[in-house]
N, C-alpha and C positions, 0 to 999 in steps of 0.2 A: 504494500500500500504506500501510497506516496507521503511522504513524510511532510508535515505542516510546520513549521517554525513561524513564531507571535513575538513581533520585534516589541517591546514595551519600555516604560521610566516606572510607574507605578509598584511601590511595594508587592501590594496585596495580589497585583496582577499577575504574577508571577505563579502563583497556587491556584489562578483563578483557570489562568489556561491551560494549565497541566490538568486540572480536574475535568477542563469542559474536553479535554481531546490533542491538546499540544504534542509534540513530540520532541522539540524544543525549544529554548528560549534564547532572543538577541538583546541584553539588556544595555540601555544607554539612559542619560539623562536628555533631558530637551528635545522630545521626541517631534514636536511642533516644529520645533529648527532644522529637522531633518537625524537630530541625534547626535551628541558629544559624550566624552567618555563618561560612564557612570563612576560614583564618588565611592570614597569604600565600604562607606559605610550603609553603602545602597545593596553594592555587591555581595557583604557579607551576610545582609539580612535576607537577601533575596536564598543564594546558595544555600542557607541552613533550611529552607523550607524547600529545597527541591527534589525532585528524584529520578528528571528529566537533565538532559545534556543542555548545559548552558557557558552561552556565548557573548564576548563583551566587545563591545564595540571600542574602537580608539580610535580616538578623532577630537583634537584638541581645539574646536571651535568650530563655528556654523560655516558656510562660503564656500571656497572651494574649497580643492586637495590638492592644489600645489605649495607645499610647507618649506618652511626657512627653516634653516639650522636647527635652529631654537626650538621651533617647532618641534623638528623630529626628535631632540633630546627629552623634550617634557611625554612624548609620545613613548618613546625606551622608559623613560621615569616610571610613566603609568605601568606599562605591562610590568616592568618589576614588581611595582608596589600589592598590584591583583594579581600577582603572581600567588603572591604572598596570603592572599585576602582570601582569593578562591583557588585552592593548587589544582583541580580539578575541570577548571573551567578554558572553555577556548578562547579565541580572541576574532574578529573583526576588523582588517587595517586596509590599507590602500595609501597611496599617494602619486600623483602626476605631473609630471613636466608641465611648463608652460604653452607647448609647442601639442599637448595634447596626446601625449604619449606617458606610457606607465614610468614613472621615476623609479629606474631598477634600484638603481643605488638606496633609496632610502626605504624603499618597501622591502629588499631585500634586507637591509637592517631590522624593520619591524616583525618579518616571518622568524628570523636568526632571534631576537631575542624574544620569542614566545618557547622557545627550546620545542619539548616532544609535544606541545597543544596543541592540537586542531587547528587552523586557522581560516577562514573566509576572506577573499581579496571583497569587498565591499564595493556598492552599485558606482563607486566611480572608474569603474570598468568602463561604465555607459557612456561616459563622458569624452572618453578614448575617441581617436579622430577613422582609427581602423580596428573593428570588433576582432576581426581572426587574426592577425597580426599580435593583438595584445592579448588572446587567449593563449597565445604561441610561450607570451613572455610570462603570463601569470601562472602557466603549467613547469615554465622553467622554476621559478620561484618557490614552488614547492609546496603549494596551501591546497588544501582537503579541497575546496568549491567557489565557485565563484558567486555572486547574485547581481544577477542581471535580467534585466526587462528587454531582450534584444536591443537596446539602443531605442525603443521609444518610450514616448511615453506611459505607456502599461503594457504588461505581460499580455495582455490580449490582443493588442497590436502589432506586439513584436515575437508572436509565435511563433512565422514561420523562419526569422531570425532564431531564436532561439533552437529551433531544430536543427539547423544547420549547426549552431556552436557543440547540442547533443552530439551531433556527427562528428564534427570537426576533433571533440576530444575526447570520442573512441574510448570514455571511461577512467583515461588519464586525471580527470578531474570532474568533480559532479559540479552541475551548472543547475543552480537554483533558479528558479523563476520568483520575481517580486515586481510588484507594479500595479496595485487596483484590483489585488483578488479578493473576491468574494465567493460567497457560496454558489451565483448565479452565474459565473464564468468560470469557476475554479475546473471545473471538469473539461471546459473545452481546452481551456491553456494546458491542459496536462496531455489530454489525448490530441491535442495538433502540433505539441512541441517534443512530445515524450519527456518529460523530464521527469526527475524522480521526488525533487521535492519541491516547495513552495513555502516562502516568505512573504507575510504581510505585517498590517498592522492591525488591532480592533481595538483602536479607540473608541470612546465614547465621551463625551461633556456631562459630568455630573452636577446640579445645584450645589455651592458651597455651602457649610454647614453653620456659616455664621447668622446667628440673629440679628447682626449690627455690623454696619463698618461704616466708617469713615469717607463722606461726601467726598473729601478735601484729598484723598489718597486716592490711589491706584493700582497698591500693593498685592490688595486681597479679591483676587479675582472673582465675579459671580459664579466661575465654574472652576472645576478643574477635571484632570482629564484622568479618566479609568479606563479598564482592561474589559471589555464587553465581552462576554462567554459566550452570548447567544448567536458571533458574528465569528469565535473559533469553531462551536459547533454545529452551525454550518455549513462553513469548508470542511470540515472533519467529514461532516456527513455525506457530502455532496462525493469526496474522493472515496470516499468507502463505497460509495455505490457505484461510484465509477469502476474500483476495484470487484465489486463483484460480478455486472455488468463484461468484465475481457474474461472473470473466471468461466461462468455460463457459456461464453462466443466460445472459446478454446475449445 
């Protein structure tokens, strides 16, 4: 069955997706940003309530991924420190030239200091100016899978991209699918790309729980944002029935 990964920032969200169907988790902060490295003590809380394979994103700020020196040392800092925090857990990295091209040098630092972890080259794959060219360099580099949306804007658009990268890396490297999945498309992106897993998000905006706040500030947002179980399961569902659906054809 194809495996569902639920990118999230929320504590609670982390028990919420593994119960509704997860299989595992991509844990960052500022998920609205697109996702920066989660803190450690986000990390530590989440890991002790898990029992599913979890994965941390690094990425020291919103914008692009072409990082300065500096950058890429706070980026080494982080994996050290969650090394430390969660020994168990994978990581998530990437970085890119200005010219639109993967920056081996310093992605090749960030896979070398996650040592024997799992690793994920992250959707600025997508960003790349040549998709197979850069799957060439991200299978050199040495990381478990890529997540990528063929180069568009959603998995569902970039499916029949995405089959070809299937093709193209003959197993070498497993090639996730993320971009706008939902229950309503999850099965066509699977069965027109073949891939074997799938990455999303299930957000939701919850009411704040304050009785009161302050006119004059802007600190205490009206909402904030949770791990919707009803939007893992699903995808969960929709691929299980896909999956039983080829067992029945066979």
């Amino acid at each position: 069955m194809t495996l569902v990964e639920i990118a999230l920032d929320d504590v609670a969200g982390a028990r919420i997706a593994e119960q509704a169907g997860a299989g595992r988790i991509e844990l960052c902060n500022a998920l609205a940003d697109g996702g920066i490295t989660p803190s450690i003590g986000l990390v530590r809380e989440v890991a002790a309530r898990l029992t599913i394979p979890l994965m941390l994103l690094i990425r020291p700020r919103a914008g692009d991924f072409v990082y300065s020196e500096q950058e890429v040392q706070v980026m080494l800092s982080d994996i050290e420190s969650l090394r430390s925090a969660a020994p168990s857990a994978g990581f998530v990295v990437g970085a890119l030239e200005a010219s639109g091209a993967i920056d081996v040098e310093a992605s090749r630092r960030l896979v070398d200091a996650c040592g024997d972890a799992p690793v994920t080259f992250h959707k600025a794959f997508d960003s790349t100016r040549d998709l197979s060219s850069s799957l060439e360099t991200v299978i050199d580099l040495g990381v478990q899978r890529v997540l990528t949306s063929g180069g568009r804007r959603t998995a569902l658009e970039g499916a029949s991209v995405l089959r070809t990268l299937v093709e193209q890396a003959g197993g070498r490297v497993t090639i996730m699918a993320g971009g706008a999945i939902r229950a309503e498309n999850a099965g066509e992106v699977v069965s027109s790309s073949g891939v074997t897993e799938v990455h999303l998000q299930a957000a939701v905006q919850r009411p704040s729980v304050n009785s009161w706040s302050n006119p004059e500030q802007g600190y205490d947002a009206a909402s904030v944002t949770a791990t919707d179980p009803g939007v893992v399961r699903g995808v969960v569902a929709e691929l299980a029935n896909l999956a039983m659906l080829g067992k029945a054809g066979a």
